[in-house]
C-alpha positions in Angstrom: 123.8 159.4 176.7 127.5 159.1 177.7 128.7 158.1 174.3 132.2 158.5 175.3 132.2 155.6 177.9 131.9 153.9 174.3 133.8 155.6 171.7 137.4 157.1 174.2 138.9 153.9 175.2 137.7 150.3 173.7 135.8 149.2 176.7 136.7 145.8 177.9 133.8 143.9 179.8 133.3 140.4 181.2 131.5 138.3 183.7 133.5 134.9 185.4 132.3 133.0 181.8 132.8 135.7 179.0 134.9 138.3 178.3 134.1 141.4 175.5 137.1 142.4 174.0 138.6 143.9 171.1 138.3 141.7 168.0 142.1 141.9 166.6 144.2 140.6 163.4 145.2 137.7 165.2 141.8 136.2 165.4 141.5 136.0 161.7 141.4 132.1 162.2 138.5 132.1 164.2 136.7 135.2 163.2 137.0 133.6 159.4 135.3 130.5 160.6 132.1 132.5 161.6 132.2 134.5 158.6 132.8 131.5 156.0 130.0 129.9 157.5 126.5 130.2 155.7 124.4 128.6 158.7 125.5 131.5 161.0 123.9 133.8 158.7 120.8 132.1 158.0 119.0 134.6 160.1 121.1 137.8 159.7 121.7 140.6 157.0 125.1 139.7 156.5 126.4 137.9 153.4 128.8 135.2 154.8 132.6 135.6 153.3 134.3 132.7 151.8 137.8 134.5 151.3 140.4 134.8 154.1 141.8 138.1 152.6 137.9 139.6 152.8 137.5 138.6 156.6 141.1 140.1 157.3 140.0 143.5 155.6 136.7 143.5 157.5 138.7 143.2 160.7 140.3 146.6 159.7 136.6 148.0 158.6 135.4 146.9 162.9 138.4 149.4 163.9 137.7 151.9 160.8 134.0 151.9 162.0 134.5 152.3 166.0 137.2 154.9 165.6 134.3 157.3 163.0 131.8 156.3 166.0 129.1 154.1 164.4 129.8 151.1 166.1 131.4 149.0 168.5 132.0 145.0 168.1 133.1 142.9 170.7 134.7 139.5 170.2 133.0 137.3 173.0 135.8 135.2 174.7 136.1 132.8 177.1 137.3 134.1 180.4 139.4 131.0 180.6 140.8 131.2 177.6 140.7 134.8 176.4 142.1 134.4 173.2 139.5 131.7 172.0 136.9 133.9 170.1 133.1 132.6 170.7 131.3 135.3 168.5 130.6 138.5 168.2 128.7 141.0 169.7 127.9 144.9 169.0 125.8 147.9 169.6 125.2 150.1 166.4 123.1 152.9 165.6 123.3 155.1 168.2 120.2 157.7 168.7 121.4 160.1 170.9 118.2 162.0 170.4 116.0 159.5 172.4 118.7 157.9 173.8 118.8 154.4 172.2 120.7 151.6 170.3 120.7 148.5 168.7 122.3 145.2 169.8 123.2 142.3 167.5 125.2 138.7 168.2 126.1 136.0 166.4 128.3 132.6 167.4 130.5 130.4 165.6 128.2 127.3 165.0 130.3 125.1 167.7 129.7 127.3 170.2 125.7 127.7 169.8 123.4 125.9 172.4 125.7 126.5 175.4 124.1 130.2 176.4 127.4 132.2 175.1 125.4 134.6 173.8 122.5 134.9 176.5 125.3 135.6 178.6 127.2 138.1 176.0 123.8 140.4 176.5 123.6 139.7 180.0 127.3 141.4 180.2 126.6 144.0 177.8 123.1 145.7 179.5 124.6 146.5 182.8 127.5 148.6 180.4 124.9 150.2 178.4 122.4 151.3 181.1 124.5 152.6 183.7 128.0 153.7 182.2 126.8 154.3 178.9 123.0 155.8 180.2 121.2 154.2 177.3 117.5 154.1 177.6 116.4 151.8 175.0 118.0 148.6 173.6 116.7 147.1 170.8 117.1 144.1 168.4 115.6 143.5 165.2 115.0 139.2 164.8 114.0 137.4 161.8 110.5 135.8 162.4 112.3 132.0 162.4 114.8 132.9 164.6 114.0 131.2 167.5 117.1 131.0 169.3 117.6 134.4 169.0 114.6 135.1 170.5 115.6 133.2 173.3 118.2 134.9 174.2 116.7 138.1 174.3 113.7 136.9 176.2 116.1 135.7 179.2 117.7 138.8 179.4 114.1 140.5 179.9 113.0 142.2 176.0 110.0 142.2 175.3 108.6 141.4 171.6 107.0 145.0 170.7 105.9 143.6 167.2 106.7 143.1 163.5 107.6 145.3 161.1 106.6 143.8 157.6 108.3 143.9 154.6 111.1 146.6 156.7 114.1 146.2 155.5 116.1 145.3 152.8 118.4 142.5 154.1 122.2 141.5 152.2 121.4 138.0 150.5 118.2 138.0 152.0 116.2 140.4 150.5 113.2 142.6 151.7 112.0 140.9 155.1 109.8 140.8 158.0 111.3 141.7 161.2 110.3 141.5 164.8 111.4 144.4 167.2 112.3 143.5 170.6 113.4 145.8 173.4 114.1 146.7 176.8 114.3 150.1 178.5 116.2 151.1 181.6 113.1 151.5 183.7 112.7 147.1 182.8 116.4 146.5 183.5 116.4 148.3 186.9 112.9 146.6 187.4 114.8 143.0 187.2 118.1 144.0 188.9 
């Protein structure tokens, strides 16, 4: 695993739709109306934020956690107008040992339904296969999260199963999740 293509110099990525970029303090705005949102969190393990000074700290905790190396999150942007924030997208726990990570998106709720985010992951493989040299992408999905799903079925996961009673969610509690994946050998198989 190249985990510097990552972690030395934000990596900027698009396609002629989206563009990946660095989330920054001037999309407070926009990255405060995903967060203060409860519907985009129906189906994640995040506790949505109702305060404007929260979601401006937690912009400072995205460049607090790239810089120690645990994560990267995108803001997904139109390429037309690259300063309108989308969503987000990010890769997290990186295995080095097996050569693996985890992917995770979510949309402001005016943007869902248009394939912003199929499209985010469809930018984001390519990175993480061949600069990157991840094997294994993975996402964990809440069992009713159907759109979700979606989106990594297009992009060619496959649903490896469900892991009862797993994890311990924020706001949601102890849950199911399914696992879905794909490995390098499937994304070179599709390509």
């Amino acid at each position: 695993m190249n985990i510097e293509a990552v972690f030395e110099q934000f990596p900027i990525l698009q396609s002629e739709e989206i563009l990946l970029k660095k989330i920054e303090a001037r999309h407070l705005d926009e990255v405060f109306e995903i967060y203060d949102n409860d519907t985009v969190f129906e189906f994640c393990g995040i506790i949505p934020k109702h305060n404007k000074d929260t979601v401006k700290n937690m912009i400072g905790h995205f460049e607090r956690d790239y810089n120690k190396r645990s994560r990267v999150k995108w803001g997904i942007f139109a390429a037309a107008e690259p300063d309108r924030l989308l969503g987000i997208i990010e890769a997290m726990d990186f295995n080095q040992k097996v050569s693996a990570v985890t992917v995770g998106y979510f949309l402001a709720e005016t943007h869902w339904g248009k394939g912003i985010a199929t499209e985010a992951v469809k930018v984001l493989l390519p990175f993480l296969f061949n600069d990157v040299n991840i094997n294994r992408i993975q996402a964990e999905v809440m069992p009713g999260n159907a759109a979700s799903k979606k989106v990594l079925l297009k992009n060619g996961f496959i649903k490896e199963g469900t892991l009862r009673q797993s994890a311990l969610w924020a706001g949601k509690g102890v849950v199911d999740l399914e696992i879905y994946s794909i490995l390098k050998e499937d994304y070179l198989g599709r390509v």
